[in-house]
Backbone as a printed PyTorch tensor [residue, N CA C, xyz], in Angstrom:
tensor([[[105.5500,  74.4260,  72.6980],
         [105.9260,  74.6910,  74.0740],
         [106.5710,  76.0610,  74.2150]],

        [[107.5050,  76.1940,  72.9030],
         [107.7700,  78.2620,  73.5340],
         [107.0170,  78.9280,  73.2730]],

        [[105.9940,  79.0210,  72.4200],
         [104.8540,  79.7870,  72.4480],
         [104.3760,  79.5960,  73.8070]],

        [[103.9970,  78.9400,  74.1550],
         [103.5220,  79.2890,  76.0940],
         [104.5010,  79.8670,  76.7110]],

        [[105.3970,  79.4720,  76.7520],
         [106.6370,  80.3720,  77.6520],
         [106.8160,  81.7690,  76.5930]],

        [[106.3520,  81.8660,  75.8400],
         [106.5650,  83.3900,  75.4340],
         [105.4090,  83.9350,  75.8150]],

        [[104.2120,  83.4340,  75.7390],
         [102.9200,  83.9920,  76.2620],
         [103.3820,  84.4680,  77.7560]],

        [[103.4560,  83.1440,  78.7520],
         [104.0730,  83.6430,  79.8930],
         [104.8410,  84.7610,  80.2370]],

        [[105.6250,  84.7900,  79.5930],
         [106.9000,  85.7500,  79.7940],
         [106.5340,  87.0270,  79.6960]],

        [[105.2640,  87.0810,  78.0270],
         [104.7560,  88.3850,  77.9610],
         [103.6340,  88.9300,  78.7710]],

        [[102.8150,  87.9720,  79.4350],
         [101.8510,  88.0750,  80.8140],
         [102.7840,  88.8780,  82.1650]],

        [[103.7820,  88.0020,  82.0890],
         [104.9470,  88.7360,  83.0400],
         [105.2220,  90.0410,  83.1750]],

        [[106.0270,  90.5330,  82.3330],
         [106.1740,  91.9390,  81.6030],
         [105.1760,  92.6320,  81.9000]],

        [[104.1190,  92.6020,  81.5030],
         [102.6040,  92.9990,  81.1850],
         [102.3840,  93.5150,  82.9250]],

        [[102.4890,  92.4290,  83.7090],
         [102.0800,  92.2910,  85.1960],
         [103.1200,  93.5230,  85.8400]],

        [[104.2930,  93.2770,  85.4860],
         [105.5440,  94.0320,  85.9310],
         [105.1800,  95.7690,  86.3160]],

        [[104.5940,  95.7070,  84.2550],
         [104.3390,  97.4550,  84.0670],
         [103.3360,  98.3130,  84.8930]],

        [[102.0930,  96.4560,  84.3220],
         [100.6660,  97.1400,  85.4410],
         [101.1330,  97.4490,  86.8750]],

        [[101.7530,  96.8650,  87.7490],
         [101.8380,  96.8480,  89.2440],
         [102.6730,  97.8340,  89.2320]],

        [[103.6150,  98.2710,  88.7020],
         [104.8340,  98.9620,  88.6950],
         [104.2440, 100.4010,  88.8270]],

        [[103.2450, 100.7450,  89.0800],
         [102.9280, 102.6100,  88.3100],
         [102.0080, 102.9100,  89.2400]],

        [[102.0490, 104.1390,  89.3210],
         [100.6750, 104.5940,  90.3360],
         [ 99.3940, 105.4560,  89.4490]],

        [[ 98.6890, 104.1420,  88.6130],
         [ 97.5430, 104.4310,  87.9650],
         [ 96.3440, 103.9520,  88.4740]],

        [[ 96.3440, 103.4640,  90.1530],
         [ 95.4290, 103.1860,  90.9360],
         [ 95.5660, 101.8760,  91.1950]],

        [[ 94.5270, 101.2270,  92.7460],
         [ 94.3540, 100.9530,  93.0820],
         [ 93.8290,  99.4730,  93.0020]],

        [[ 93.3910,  99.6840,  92.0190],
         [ 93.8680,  97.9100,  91.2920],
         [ 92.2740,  97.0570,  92.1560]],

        [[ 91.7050,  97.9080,  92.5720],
         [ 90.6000,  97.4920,  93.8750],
         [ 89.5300,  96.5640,  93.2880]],

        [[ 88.8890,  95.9290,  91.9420],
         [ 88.2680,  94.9980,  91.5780],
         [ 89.2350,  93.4430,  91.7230]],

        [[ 90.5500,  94.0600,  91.2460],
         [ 91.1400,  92.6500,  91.2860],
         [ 91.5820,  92.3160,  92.7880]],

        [[ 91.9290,  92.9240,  93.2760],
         [ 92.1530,  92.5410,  94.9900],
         [ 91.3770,  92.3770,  95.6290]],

        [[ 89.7210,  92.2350,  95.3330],
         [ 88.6000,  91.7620,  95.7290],
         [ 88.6910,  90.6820,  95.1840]],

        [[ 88.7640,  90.4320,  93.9740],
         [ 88.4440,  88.7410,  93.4220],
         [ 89.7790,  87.9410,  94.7200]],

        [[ 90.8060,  88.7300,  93.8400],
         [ 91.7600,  87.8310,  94.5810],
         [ 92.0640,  87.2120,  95.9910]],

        [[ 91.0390,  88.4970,  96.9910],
         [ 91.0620,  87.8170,  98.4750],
         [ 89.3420,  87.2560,  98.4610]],

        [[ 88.5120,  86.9810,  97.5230],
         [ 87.3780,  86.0880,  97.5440],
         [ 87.9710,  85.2210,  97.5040]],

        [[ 89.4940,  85.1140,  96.5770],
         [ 89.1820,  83.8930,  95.6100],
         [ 90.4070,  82.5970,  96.3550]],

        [[ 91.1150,  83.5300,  97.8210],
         [ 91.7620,  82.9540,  98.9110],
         [ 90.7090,  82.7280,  99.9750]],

        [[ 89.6430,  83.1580, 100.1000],
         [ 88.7340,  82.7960, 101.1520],
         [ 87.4500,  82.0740, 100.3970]],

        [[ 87.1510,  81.6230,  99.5370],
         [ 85.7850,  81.1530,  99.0870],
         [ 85.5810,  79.9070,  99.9340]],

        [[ 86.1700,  79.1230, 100.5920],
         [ 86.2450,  78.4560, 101.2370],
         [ 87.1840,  78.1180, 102.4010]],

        [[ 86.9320,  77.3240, 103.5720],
         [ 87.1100,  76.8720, 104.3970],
         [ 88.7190,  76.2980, 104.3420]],

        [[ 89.1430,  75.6920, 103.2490],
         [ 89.8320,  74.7820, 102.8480],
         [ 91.0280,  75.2990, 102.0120]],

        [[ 92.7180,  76.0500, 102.3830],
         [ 93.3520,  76.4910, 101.2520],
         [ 93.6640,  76.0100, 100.0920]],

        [[ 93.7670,  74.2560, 100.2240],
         [ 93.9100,  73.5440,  99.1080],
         [ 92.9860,  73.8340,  98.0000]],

        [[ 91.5680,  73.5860,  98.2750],
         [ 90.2450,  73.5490,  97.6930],
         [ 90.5670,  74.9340,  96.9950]],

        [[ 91.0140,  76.1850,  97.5550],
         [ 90.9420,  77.5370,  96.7870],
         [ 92.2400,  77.5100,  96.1380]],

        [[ 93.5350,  77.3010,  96.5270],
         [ 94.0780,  76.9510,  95.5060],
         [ 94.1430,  76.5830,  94.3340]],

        [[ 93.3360,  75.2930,  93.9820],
         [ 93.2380,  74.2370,  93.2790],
         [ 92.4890,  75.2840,  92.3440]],

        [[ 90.7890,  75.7590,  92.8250],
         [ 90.2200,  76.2990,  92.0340],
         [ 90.2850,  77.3600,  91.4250]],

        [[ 91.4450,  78.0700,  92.1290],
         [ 92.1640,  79.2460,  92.1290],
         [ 92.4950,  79.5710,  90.3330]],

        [[ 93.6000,  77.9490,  90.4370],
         [ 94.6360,  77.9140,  89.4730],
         [ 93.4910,  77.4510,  87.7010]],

        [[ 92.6520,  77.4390,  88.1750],
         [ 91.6260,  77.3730,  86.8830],
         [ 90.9070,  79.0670,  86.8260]],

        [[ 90.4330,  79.2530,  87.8530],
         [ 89.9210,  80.5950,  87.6870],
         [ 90.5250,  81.9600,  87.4520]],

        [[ 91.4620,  81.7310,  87.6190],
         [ 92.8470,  83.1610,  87.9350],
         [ 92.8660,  83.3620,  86.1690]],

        [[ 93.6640,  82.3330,  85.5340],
         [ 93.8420,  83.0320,  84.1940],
         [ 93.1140,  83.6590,  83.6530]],

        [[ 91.1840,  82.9860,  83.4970],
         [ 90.2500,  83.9580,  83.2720],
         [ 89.6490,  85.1490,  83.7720]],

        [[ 88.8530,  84.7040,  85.6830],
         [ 88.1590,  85.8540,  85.7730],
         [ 89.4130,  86.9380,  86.3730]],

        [[ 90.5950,  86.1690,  86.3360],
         [ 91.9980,  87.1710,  86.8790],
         [ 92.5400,  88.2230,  86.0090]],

        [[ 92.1850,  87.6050,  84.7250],
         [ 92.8390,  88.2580,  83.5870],
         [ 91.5530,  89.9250,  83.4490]],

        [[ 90.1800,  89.2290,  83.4380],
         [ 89.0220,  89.7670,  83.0670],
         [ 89.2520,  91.3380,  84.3370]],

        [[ 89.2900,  90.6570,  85.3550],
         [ 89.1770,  91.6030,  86.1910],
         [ 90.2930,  92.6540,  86.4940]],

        [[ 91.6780,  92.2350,  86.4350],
         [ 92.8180,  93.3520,  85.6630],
         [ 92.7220,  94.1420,  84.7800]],

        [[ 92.0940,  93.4180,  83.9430],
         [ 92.4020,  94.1810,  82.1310],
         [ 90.7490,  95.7610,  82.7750]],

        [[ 89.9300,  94.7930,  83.3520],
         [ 88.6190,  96.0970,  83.4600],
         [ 89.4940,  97.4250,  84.5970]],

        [[ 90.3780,  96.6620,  85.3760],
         [ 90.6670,  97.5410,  86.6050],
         [ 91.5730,  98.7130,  85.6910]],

        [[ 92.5020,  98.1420,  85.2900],
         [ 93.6670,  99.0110,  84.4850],
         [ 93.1670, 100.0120,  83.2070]],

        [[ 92.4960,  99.0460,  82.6950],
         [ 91.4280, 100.1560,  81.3780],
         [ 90.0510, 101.1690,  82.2390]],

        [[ 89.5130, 100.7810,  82.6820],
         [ 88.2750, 101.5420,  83.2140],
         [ 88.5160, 101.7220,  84.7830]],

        [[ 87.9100, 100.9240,  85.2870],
         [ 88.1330, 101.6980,  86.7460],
         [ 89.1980, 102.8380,  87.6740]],

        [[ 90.5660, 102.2270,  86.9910],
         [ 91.4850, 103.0710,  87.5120],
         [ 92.0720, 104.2430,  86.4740]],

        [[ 91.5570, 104.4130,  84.9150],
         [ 91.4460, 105.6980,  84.8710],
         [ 90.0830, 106.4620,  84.9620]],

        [[ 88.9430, 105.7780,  85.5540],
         [ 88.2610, 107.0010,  86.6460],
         [ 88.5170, 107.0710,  87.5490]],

        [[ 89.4170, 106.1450,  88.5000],
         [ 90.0070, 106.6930,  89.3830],
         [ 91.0290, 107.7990,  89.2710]],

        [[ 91.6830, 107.8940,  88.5240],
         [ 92.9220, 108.9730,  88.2760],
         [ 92.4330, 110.0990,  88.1580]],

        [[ 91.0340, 110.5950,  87.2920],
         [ 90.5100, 111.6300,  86.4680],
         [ 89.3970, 112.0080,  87.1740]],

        [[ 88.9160, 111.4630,  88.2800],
         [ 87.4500, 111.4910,  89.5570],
         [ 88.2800, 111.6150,  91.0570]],

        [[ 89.4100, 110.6600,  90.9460],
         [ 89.9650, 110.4430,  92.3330],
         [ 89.2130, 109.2810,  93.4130]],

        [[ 88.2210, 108.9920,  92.4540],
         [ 87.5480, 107.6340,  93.2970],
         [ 87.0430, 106.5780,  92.5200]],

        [[ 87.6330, 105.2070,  93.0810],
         [ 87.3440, 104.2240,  92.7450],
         [ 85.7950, 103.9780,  92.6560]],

        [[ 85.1490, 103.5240,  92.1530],
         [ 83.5030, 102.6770,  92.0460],
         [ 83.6730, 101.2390,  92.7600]],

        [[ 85.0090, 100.7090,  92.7120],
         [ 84.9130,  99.5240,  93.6830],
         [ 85.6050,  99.4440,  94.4430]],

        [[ 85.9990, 100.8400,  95.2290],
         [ 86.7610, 100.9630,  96.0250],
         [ 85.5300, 101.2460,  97.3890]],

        [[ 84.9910, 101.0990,  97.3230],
         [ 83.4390, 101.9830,  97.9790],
         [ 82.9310, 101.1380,  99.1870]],

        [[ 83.3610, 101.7690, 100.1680],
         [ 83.0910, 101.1880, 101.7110],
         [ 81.4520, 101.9160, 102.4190]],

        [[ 80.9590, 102.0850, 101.3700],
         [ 79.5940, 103.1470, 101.3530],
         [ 78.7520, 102.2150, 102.5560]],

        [[ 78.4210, 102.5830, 103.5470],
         [ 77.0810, 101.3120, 104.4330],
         [ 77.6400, 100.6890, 104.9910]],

        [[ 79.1440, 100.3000, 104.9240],
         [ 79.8230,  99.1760, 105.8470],
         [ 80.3570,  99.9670, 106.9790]],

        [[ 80.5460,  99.2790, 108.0440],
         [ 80.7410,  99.8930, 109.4030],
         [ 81.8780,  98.6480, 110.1280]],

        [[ 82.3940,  99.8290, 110.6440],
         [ 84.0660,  99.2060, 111.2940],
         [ 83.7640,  99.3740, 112.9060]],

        [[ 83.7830,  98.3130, 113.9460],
         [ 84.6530,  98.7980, 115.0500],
         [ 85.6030,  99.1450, 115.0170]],

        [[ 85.8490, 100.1980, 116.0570],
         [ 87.3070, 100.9520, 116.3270],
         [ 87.4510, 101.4410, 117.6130]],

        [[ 88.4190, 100.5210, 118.1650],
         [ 88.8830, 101.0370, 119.6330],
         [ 89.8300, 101.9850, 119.7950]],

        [[ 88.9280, 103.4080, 120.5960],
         [ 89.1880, 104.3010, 120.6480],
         [ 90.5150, 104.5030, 121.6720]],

        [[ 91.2270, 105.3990, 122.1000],
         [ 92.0580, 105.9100, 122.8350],
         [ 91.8260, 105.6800, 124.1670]],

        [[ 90.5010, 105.5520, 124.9890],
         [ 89.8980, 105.4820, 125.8370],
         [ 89.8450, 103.5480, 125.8600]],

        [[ 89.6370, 102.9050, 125.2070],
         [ 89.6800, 101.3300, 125.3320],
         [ 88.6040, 100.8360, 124.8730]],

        [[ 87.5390, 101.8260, 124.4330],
         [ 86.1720, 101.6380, 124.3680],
         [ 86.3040, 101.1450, 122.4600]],

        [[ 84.8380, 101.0160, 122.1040],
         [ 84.3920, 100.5630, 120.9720],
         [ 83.8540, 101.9100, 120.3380]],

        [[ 84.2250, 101.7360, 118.8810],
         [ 83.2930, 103.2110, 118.2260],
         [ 83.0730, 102.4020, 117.4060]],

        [[ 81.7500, 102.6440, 116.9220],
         [ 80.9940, 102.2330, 115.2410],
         [ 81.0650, 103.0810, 114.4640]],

        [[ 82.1170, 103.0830, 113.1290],
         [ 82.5080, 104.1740, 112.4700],
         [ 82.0970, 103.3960, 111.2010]],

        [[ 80.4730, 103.9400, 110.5480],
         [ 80.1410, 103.6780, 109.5720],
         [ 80.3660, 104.9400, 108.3630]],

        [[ 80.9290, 104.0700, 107.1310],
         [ 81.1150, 104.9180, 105.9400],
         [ 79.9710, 105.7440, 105.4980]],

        [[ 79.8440, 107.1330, 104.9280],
         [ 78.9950, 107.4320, 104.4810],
         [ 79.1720, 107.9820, 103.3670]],

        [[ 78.7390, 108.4120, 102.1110],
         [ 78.8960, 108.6100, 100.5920],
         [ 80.1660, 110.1770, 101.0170]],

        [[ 79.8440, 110.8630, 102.3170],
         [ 80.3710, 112.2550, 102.0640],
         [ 81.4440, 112.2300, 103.7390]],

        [[ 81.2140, 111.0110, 104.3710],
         [ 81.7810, 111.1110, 105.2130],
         [ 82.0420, 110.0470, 106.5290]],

        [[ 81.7080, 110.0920, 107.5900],
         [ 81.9640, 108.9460, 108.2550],
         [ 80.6290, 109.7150, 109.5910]],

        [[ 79.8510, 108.5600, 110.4030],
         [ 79.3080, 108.7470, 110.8850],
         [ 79.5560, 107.2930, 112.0650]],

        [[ 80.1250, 108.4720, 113.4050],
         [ 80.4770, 107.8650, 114.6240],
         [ 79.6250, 107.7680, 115.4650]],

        [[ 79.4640, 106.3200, 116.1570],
         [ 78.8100, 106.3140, 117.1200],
         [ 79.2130, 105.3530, 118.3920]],

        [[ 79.5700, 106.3770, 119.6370],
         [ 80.1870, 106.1540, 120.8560],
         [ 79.1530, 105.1730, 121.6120]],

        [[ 80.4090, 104.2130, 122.2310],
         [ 79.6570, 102.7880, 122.9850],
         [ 78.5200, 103.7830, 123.7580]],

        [[ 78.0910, 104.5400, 124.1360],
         [ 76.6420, 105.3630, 124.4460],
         [ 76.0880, 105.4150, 124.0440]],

        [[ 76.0630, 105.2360, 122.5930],
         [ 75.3290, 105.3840, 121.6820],
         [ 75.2000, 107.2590, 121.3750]],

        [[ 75.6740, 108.0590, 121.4590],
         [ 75.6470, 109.3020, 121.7160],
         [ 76.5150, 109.1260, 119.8010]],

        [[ 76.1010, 109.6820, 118.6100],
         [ 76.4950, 109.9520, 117.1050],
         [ 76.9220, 110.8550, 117.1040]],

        [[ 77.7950, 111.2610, 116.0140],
         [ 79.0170, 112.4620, 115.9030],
         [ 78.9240, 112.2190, 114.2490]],

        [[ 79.0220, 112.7300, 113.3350],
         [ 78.7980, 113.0970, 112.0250],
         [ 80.2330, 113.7910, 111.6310]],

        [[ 81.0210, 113.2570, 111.2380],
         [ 82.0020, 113.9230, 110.2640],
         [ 82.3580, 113.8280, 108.7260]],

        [[ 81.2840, 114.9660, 108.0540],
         [ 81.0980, 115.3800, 106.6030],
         [ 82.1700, 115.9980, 105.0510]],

        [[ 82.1030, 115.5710, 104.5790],
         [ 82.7480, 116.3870, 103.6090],
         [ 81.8450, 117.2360, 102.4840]],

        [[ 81.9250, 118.4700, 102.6430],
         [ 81.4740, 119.2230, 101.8430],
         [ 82.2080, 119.5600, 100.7300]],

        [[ 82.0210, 119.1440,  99.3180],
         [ 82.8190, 118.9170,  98.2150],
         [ 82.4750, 120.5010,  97.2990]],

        [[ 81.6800, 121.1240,  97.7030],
         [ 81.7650, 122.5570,  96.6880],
         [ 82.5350, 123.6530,  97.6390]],

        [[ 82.2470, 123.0510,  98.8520],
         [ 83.0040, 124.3900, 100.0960],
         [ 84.5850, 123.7130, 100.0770]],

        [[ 84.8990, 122.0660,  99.9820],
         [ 86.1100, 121.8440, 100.4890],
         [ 86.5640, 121.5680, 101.6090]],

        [[ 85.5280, 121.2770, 102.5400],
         [ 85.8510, 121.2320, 103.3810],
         [ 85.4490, 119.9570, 104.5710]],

        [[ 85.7000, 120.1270, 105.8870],
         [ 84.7200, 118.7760, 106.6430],
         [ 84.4990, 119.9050, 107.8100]],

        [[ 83.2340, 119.2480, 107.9630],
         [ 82.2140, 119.7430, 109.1310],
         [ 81.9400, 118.5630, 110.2860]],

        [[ 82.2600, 118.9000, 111.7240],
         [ 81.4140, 117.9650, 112.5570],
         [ 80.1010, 118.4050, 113.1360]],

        [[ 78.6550, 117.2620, 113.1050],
         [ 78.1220, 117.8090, 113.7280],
         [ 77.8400, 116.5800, 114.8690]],

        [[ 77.2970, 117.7700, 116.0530],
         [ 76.9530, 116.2630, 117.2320],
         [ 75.7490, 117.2300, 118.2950]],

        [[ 74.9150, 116.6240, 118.4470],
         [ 73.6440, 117.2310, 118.9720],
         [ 73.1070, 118.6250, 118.3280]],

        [[ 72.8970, 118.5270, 117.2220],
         [ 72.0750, 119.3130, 115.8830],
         [ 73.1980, 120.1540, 115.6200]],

        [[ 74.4410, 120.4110, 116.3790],
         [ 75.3020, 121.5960, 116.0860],
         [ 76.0940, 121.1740, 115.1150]],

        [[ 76.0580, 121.8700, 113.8700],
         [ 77.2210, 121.3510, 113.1780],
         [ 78.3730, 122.4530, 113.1260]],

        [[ 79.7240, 122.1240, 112.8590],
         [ 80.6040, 123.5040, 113.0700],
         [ 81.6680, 122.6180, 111.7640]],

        [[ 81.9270, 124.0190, 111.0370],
         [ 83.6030, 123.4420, 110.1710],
         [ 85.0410, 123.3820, 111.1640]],

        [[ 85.1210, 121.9300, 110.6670],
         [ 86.5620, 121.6710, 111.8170],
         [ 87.6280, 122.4160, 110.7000]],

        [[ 87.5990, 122.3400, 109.2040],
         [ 88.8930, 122.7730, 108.7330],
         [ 88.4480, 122.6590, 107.2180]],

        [[ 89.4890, 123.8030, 106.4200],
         [ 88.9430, 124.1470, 104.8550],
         [ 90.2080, 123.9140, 104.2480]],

        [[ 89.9200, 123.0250, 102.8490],
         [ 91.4960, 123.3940, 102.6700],
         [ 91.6520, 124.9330, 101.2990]],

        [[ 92.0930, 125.2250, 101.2030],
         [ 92.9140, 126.3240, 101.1780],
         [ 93.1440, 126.5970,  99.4680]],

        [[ 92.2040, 127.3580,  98.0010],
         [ 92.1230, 126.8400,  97.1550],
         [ 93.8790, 126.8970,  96.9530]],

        [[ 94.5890, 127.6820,  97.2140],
         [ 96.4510, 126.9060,  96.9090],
         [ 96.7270, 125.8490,  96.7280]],

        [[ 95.8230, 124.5310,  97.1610],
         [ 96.3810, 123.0960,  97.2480],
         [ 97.4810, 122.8920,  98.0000]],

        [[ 97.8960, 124.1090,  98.7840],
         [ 99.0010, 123.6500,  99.5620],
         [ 98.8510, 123.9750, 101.2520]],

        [[ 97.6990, 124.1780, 101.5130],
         [ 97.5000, 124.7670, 103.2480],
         [ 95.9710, 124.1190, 103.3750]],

        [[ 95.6390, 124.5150, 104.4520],
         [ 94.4810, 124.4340, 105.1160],
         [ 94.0000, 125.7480, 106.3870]],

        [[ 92.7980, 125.8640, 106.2510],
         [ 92.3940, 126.9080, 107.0030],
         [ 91.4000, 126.3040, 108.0460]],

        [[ 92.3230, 126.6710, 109.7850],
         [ 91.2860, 126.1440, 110.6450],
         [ 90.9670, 127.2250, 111.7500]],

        [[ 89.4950, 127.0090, 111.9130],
         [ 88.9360, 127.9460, 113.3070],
         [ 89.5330, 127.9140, 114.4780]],

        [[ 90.5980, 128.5210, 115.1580],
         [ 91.0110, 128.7090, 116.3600],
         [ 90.5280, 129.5270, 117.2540]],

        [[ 90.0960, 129.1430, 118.2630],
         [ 89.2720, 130.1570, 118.9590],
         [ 88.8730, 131.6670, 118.6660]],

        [[ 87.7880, 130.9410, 117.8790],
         [ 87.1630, 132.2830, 116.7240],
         [ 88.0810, 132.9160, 115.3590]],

        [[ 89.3450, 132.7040, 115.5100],
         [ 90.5850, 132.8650, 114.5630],
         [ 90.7270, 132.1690, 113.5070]],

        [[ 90.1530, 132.3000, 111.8600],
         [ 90.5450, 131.7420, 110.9870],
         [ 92.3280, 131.8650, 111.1100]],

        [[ 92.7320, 130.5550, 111.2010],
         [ 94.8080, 130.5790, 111.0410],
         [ 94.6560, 129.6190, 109.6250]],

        [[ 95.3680, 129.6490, 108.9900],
         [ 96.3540, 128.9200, 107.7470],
         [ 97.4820, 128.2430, 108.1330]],

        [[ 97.2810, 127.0570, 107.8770],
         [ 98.7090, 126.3820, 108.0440],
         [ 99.0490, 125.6670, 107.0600]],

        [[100.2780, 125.6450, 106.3690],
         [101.0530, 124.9830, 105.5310],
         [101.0190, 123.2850, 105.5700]],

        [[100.5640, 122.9000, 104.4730],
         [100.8720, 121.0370, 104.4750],
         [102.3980, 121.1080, 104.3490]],

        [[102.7690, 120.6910, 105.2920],
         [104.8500, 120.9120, 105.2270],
         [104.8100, 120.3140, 106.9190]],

        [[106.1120, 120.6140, 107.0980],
         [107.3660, 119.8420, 108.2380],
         [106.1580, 121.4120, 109.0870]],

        [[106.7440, 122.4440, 108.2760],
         [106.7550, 123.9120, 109.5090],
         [105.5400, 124.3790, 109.7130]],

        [[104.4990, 123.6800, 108.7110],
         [102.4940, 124.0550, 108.9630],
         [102.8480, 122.9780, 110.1080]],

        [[102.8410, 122.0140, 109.9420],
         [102.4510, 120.6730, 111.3020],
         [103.0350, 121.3190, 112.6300]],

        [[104.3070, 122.0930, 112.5240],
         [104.7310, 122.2720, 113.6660],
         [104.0750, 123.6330, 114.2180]],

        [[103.6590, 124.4280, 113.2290],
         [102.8080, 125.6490, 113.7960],
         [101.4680, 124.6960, 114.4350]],

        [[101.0610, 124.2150, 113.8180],
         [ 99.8470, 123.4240, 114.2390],
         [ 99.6190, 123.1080, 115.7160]],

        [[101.1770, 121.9080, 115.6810],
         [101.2250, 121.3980, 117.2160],
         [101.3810, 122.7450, 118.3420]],

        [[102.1440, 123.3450, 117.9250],
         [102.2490, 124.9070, 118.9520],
         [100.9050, 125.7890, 119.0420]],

        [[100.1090, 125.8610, 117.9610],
         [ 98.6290, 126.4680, 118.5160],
         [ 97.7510, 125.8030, 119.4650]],

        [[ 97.8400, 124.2270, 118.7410],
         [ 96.9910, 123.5270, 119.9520],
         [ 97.8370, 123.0460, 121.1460]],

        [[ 99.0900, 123.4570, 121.5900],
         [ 99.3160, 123.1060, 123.2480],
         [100.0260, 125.2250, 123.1710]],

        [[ 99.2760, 125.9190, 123.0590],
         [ 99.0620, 126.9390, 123.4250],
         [100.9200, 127.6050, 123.7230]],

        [[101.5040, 127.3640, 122.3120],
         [103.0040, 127.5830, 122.4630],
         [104.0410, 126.8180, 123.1790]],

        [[103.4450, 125.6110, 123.7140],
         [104.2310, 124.3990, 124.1400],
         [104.9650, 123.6350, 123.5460]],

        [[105.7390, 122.9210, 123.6020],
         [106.4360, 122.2470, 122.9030],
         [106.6450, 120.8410, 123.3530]],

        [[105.7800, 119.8270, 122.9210],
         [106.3250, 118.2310, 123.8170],
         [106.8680, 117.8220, 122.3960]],

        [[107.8480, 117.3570, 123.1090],
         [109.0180, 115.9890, 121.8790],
         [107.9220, 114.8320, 122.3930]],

        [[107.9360, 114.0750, 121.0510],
         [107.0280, 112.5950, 121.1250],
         [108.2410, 111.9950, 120.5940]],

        [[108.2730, 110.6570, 120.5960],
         [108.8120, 109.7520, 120.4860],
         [108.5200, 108.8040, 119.3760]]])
């Protein structure tokens, strides 16, 4: 019997370190784990089957997330089962309306209750995202090889602004044209 409670204890520990760190996203096992709360209709029924399946395919699917997936996530920056690639979200816009904002490998591709599409790309050798919408495509913004700014087209004006408190606030002052609104 303390051999199980030491097993336990060291599963514990083990769980503590894994969750404890930011070596990713953990995204195979938080798929099993909300299959493995919804496989059915019934919480008891997933419970029950839960508490047989968890030690194995729970263990299986941690140990792959923590060893493989999430250090290519760390060393790529993207998960393989993190991948919303083809799936498409409603999203009610500002206006009250519906947008279909389907994932795409490089970007997201919108399409207004008109049905009227909007394309917003990421270009991974330039760095940057592009929108296009009726064949026009234009760069909305580059980031900046510093890793610390971004470069956007202002009426014809490449500007630089700082990722910081004082880039955001130059930001808000270019686009209300030196205005200043307090938000709340």
């Amino acid at each position: 019997m303390k051999k199980i409670n030491l097993t336990v204890m060291a599963c514990l520990m083990a769980g503590c370190f894994l969750f404890n760190s930011c070596i990713g996203s953990f995204s195979l096992f938080n798929k099993y784990a909300s299959w493995q709360r919804t496989m059915t209709n019934n919480k008891f029924v997933n419970a029950i089957v839960g508490f047989f399946l968890m030690p194995i395919i729970g263990g299986i699917t941690l140990f792959v997330d923590a060893v493989v997936l999430n250090t290519i996530e760390f060393w790529s920056g993207d998960n393989p089962m993190a991948s919303n690639i083809g799936k498409t979200k409603n999203v009610l816009g500002e206006d009250g309306k519906f947008y279909a904002v389907k994932t795409l490998k490089n970007g997201y591709e919108v399409t207004s209750p008109n049905g009227e599409v909007t394309l917003l790309t990421y270009d991974k050798a330039l760095n940057s995202w592009f929108i296009s919408q009726n064949g026009i495509t234009k760069e909305l913004f580059r980031f900046n090889a510093d890793g610390q700014s971004i470069s956007i087209n202002v009426n014809g004006e490449q500007k630089d602004f700082a990722l910081n408190e004082q880039g955001l606030f130059e930001a808000q002052m270019t686009a209300n044209n030196g205005l200043f609104f307090a938000q709340r």
